[in-house]
VMD Tcl script that builds the backbone (N, CA, C; Angstrom):
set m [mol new atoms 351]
animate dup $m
set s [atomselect $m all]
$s set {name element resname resid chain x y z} {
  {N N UNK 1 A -10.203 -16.147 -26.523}
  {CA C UNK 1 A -9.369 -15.504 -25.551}
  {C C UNK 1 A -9.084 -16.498 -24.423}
  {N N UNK 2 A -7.796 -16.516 -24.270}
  {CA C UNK 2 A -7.464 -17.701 -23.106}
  {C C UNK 2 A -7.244 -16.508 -21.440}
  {N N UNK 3 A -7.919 -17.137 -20.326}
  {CA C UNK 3 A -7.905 -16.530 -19.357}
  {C C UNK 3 A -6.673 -16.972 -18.210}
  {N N UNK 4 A -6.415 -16.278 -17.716}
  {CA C UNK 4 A -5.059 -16.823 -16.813}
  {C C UNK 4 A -5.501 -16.395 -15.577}
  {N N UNK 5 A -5.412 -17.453 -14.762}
  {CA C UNK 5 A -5.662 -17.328 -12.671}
  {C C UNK 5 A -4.633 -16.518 -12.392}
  {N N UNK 6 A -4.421 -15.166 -11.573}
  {CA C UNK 6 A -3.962 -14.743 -10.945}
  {C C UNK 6 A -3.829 -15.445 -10.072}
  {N N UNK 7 A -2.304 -15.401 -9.616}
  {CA C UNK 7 A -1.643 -15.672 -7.934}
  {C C UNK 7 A -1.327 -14.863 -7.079}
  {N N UNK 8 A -1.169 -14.801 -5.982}
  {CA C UNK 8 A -0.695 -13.803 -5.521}
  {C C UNK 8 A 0.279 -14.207 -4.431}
  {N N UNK 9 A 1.038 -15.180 -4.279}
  {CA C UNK 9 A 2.306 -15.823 -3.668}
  {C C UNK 9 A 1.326 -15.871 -2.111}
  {N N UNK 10 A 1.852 -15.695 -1.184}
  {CA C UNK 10 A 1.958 -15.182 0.301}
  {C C UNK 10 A 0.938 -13.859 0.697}
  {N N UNK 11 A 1.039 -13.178 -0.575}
  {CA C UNK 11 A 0.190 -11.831 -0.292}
  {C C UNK 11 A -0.959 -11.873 -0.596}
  {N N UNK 12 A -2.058 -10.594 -0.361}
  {CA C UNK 12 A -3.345 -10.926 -0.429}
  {C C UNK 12 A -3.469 -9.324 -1.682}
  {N N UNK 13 A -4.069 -9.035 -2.001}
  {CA C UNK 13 A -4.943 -7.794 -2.941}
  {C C UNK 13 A -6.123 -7.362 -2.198}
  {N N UNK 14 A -6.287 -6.208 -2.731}
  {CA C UNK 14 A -7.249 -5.476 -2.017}
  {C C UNK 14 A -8.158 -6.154 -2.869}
  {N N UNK 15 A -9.623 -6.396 -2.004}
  {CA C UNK 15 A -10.544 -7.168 -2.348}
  {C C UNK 15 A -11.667 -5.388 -2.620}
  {N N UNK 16 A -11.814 -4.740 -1.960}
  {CA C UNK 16 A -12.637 -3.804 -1.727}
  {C C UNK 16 A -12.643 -2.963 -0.644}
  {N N UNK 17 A -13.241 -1.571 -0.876}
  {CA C UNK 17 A -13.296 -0.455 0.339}
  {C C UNK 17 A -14.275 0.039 0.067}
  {N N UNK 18 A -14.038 1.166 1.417}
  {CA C UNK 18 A -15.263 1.998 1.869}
  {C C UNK 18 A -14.807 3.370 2.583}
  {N N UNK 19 A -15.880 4.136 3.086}
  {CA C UNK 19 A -15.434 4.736 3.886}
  {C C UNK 19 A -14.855 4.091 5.193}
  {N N UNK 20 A -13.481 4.644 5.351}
  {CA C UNK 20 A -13.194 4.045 6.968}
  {C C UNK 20 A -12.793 2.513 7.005}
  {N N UNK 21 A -12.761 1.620 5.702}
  {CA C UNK 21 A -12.029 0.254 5.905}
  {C C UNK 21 A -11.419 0.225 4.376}
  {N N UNK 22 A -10.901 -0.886 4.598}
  {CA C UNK 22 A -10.222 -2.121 3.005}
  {C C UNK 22 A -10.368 -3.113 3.762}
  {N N UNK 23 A -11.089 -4.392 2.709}
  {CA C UNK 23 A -10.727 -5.405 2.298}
  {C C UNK 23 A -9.942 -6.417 1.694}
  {N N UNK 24 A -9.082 -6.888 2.554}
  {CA C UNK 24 A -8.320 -7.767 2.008}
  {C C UNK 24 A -8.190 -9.420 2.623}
  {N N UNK 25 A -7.675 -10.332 1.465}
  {CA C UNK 25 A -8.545 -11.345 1.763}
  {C C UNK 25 A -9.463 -11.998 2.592}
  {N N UNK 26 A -10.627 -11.372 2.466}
  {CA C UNK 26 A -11.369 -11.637 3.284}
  {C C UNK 26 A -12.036 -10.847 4.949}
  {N N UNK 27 A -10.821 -10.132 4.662}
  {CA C UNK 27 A -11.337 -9.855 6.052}
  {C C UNK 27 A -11.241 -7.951 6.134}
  {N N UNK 28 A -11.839 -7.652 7.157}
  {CA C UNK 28 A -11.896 -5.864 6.950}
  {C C UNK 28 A -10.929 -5.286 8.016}
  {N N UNK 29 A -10.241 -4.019 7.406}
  {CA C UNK 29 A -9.664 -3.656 8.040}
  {C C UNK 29 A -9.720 -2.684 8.227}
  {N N UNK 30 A -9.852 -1.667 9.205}
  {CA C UNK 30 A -9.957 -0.372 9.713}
  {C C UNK 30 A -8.594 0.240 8.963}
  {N N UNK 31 A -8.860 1.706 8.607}
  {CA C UNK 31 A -8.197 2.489 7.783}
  {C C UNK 31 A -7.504 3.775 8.675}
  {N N UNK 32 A -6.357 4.143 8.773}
  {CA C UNK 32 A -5.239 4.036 7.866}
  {C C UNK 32 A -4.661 2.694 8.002}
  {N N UNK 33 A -3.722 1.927 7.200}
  {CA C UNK 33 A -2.776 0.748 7.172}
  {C C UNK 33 A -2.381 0.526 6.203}
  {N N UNK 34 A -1.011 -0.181 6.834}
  {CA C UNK 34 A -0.243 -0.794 5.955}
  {C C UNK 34 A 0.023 -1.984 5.508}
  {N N UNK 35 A -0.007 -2.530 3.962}
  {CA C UNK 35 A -0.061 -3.782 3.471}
  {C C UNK 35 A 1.420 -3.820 3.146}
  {N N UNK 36 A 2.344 -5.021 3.638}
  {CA C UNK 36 A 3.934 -4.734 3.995}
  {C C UNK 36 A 4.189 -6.274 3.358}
  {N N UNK 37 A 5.189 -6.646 3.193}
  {CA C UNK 37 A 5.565 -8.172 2.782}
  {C C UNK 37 A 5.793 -8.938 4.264}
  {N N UNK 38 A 5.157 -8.188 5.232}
  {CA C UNK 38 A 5.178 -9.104 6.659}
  {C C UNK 38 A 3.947 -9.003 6.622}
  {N N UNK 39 A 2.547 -8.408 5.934}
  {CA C UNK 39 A 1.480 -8.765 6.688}
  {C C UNK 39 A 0.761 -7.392 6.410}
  {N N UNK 40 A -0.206 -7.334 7.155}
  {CA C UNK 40 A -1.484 -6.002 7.432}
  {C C UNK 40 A -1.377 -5.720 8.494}
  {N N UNK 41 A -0.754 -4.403 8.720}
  {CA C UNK 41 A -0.823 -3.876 10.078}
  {C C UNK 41 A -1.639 -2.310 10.113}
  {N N UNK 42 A -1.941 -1.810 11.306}
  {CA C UNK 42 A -2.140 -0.040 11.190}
  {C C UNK 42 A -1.174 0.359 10.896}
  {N N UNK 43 A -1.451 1.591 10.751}
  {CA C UNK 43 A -0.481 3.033 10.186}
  {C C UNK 43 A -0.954 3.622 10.795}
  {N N UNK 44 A 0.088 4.706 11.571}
  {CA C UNK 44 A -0.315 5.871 11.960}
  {C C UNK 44 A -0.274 7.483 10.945}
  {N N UNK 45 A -0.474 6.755 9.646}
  {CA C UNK 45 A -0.526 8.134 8.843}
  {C C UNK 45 A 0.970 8.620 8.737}
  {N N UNK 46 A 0.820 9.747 7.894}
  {CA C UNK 46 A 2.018 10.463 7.479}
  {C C UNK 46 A 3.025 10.702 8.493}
  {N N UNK 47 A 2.952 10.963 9.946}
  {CA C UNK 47 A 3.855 10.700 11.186}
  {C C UNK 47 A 4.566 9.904 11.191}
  {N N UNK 48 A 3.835 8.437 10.609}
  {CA C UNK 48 A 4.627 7.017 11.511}
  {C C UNK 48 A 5.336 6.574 10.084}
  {N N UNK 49 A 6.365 6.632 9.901}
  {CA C UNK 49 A 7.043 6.397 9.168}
  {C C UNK 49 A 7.621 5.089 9.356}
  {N N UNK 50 A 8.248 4.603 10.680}
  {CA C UNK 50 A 8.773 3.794 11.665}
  {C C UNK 50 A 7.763 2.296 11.239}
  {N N UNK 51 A 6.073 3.065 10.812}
  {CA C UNK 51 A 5.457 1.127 10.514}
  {C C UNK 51 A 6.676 0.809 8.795}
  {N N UNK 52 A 6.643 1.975 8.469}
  {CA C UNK 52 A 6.606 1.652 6.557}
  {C C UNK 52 A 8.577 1.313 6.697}
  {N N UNK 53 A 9.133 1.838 7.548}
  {CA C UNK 53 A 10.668 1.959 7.251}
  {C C UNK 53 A 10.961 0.659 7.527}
  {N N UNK 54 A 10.001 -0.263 8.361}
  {CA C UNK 54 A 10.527 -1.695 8.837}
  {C C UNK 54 A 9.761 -2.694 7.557}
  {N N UNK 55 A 10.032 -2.238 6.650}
  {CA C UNK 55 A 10.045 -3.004 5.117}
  {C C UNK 55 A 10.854 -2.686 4.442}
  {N N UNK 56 A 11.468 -1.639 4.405}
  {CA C UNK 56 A 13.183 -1.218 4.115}
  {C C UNK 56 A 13.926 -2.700 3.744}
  {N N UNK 57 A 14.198 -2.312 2.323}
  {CA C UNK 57 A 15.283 -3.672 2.003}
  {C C UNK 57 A 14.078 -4.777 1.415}
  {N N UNK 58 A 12.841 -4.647 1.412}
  {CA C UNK 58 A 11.760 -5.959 0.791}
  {C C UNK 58 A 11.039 -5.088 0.321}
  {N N UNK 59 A 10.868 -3.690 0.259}
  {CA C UNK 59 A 9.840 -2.898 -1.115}
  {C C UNK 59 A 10.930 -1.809 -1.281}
  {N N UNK 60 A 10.589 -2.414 -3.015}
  {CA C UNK 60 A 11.446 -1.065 -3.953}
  {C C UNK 60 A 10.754 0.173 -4.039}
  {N N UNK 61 A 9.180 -0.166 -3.979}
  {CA C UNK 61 A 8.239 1.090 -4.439}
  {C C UNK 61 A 6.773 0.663 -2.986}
  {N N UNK 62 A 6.770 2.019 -2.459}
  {CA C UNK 62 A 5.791 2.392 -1.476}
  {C C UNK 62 A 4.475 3.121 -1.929}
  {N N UNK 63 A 3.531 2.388 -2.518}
  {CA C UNK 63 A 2.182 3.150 -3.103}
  {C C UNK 63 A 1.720 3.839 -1.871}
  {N N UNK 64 A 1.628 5.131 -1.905}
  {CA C UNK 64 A 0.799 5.744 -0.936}
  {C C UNK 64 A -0.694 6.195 -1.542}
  {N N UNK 65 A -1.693 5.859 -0.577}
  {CA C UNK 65 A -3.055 6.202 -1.186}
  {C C UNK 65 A -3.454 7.021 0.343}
  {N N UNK 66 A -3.525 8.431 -0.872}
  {CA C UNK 66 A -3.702 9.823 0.225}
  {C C UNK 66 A -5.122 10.189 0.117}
  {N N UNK 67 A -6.304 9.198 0.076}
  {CA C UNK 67 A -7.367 9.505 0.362}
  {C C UNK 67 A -8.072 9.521 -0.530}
  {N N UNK 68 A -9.123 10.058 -0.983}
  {CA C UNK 68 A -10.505 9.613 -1.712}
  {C C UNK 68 A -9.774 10.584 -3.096}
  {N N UNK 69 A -8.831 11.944 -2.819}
  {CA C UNK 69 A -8.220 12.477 -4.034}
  {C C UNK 69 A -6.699 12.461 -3.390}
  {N N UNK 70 A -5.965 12.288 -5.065}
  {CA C UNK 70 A -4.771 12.533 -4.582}
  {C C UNK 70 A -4.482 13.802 -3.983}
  {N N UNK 71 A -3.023 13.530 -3.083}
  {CA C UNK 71 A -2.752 15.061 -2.544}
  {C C UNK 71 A -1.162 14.721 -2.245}
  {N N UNK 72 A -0.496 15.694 -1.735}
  {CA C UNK 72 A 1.132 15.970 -1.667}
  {C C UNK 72 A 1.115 15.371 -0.277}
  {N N UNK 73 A 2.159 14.549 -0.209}
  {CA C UNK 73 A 2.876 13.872 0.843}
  {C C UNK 73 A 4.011 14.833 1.972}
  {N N UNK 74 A 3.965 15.481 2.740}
  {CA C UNK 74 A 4.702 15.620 3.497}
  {C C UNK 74 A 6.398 15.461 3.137}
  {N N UNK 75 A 7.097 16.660 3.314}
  {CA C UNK 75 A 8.630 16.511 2.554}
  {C C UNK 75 A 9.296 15.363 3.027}
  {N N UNK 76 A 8.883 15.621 4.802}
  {CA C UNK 76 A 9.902 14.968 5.423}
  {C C UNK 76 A 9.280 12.838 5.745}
  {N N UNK 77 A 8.091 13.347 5.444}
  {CA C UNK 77 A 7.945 11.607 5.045}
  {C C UNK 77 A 8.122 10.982 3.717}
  {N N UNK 78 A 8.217 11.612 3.014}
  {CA C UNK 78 A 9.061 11.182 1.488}
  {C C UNK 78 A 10.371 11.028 1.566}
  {N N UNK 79 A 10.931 11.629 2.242}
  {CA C UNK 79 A 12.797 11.672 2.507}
  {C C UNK 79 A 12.744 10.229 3.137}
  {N N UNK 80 A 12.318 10.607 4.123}
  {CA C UNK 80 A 12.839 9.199 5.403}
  {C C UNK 80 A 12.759 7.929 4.734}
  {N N UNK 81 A 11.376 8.018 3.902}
  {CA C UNK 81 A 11.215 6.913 2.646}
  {C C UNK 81 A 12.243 6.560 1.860}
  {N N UNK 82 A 12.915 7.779 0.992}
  {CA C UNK 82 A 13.597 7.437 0.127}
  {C C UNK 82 A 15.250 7.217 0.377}
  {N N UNK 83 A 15.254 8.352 1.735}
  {CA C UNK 83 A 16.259 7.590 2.196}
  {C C UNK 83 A 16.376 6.505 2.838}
  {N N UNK 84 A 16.000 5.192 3.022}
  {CA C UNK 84 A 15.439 4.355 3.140}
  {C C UNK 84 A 15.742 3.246 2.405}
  {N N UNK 85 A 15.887 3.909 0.979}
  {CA C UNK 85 A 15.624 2.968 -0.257}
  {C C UNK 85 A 14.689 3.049 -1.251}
  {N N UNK 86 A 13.800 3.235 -0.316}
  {CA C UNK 86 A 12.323 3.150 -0.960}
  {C C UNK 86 A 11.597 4.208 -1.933}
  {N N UNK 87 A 10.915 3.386 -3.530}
  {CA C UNK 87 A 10.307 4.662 -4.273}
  {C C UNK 87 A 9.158 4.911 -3.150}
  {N N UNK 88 A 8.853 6.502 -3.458}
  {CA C UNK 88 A 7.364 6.726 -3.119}
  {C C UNK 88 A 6.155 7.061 -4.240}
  {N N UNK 89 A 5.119 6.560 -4.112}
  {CA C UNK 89 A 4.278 7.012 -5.555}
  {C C UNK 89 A 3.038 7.477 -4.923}
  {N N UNK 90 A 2.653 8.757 -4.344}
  {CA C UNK 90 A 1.173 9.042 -3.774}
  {C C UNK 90 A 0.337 8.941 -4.844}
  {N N UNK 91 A -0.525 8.565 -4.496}
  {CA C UNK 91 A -1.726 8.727 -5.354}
  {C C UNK 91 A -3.253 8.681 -4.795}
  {N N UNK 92 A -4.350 8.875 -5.040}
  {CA C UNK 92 A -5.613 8.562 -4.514}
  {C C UNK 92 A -6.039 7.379 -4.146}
  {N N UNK 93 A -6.289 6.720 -3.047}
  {CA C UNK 93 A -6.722 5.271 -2.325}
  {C C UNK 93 A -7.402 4.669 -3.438}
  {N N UNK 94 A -8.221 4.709 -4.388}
  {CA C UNK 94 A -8.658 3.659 -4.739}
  {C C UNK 94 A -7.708 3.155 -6.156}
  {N N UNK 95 A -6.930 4.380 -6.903}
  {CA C UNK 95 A -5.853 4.247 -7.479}
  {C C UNK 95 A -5.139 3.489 -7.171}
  {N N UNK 96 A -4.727 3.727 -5.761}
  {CA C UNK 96 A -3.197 2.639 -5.134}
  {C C UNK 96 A -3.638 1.126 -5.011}
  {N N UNK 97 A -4.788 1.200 -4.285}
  {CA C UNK 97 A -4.953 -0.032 -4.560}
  {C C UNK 97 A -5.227 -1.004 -5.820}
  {N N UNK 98 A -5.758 -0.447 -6.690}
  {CA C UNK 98 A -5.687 -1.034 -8.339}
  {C C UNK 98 A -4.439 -1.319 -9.006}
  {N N UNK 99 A -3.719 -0.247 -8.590}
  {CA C UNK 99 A -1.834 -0.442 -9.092}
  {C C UNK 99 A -1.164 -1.455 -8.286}
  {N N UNK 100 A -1.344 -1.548 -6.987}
  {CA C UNK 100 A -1.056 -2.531 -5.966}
  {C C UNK 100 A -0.972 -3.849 -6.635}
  {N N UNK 101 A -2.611 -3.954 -6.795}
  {CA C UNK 101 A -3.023 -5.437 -7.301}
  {C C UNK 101 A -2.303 -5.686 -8.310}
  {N N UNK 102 A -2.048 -4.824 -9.486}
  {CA C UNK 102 A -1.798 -5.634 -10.963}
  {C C UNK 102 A -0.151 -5.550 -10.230}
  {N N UNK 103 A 0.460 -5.383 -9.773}
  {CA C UNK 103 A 1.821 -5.117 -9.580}
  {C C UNK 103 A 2.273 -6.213 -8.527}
  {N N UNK 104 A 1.270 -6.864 -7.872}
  {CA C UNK 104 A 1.166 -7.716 -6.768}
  {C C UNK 104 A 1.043 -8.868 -7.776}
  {N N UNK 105 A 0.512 -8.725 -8.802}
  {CA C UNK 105 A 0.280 -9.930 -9.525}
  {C C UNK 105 A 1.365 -10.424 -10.455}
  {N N UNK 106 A 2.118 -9.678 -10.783}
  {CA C UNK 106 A 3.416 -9.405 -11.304}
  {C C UNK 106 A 4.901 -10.047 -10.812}
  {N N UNK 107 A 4.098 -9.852 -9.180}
  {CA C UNK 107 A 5.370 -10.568 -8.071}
  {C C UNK 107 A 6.807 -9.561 -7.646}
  {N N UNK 108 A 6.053 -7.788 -8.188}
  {CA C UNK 108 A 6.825 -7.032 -7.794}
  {C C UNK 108 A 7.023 -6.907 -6.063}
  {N N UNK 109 A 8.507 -5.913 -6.259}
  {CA C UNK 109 A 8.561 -6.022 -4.319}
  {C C UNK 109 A 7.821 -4.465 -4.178}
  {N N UNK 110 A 6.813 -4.641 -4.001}
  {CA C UNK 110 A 5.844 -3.177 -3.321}
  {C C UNK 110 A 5.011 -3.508 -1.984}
  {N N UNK 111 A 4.967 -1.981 -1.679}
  {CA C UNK 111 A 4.393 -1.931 -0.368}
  {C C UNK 111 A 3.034 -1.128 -0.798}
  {N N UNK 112 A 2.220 -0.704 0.124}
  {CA C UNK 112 A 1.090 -0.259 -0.173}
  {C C UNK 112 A 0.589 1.041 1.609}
  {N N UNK 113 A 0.251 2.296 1.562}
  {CA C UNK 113 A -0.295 2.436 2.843}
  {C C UNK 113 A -1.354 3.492 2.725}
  {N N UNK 114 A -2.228 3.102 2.866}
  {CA C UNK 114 A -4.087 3.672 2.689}
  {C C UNK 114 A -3.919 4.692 3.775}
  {N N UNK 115 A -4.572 6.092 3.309}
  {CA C UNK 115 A -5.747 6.524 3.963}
  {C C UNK 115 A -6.604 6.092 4.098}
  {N N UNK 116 A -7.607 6.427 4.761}
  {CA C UNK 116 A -9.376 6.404 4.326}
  {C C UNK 116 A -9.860 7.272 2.977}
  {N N UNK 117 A -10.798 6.011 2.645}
  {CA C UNK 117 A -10.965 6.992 1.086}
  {C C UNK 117 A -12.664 7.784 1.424}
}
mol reanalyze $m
mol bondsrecalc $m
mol representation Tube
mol addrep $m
């Protein structure tokens, strides 16, 4: 079996979590946030739409990870999303981040924005 190095361009992968953080390269980050093609910033959760809409036009698909289980996203923060441009895909935090990675590795244009799991 021949093994192949993952790259990950500019971006980093979730390295690991916990309650209340993610890891990414290297370093920890307090939870909720968003992993954006500008960087790691907070999120203010399902409200702040305004962090995720200023990636509009550089992610086709927005992994949302709604916490330790999946759960339903808010109507009107799925709209603003999609009107936007942007897919939305909720799913459970440690889900999103696993899909993140292989999709990050891929060199797709995705975004990523954690609850706490």
């Amino acid at each position: 079996m021949r093994m192949t190095e993952i790259t990950y361009s500019d971006l980093v992968p979730i390295e690991g979590y916990g309650p209340g953080f993610f890891r990414l390269g290297g370093e920890v980050h307090d939870a909720p946030l968003a992993v954006l093609p500008t960087g790691v910033t907070p999120w203010g959760g399902f409200d702040d739409t305004e962090t995720l809409l200023k990636a509009a036009g550089q992610v086709d698909v927005m992994f949302v990870g709604t916490g330790a289980e999946i759960a339903h996203v808010p109507e009107s923060f799925r709209t603003a999303l999609e009107d936007a441009g942007m897919g939305i895909e909720p799913m459970a935090s440690p889900t999103a981040c696993r899909t993140y990675n292989v999709l990050l590795s891929e060199g797709r244009r995705i975004g990523l924005a954690l609850l706490s799991v």
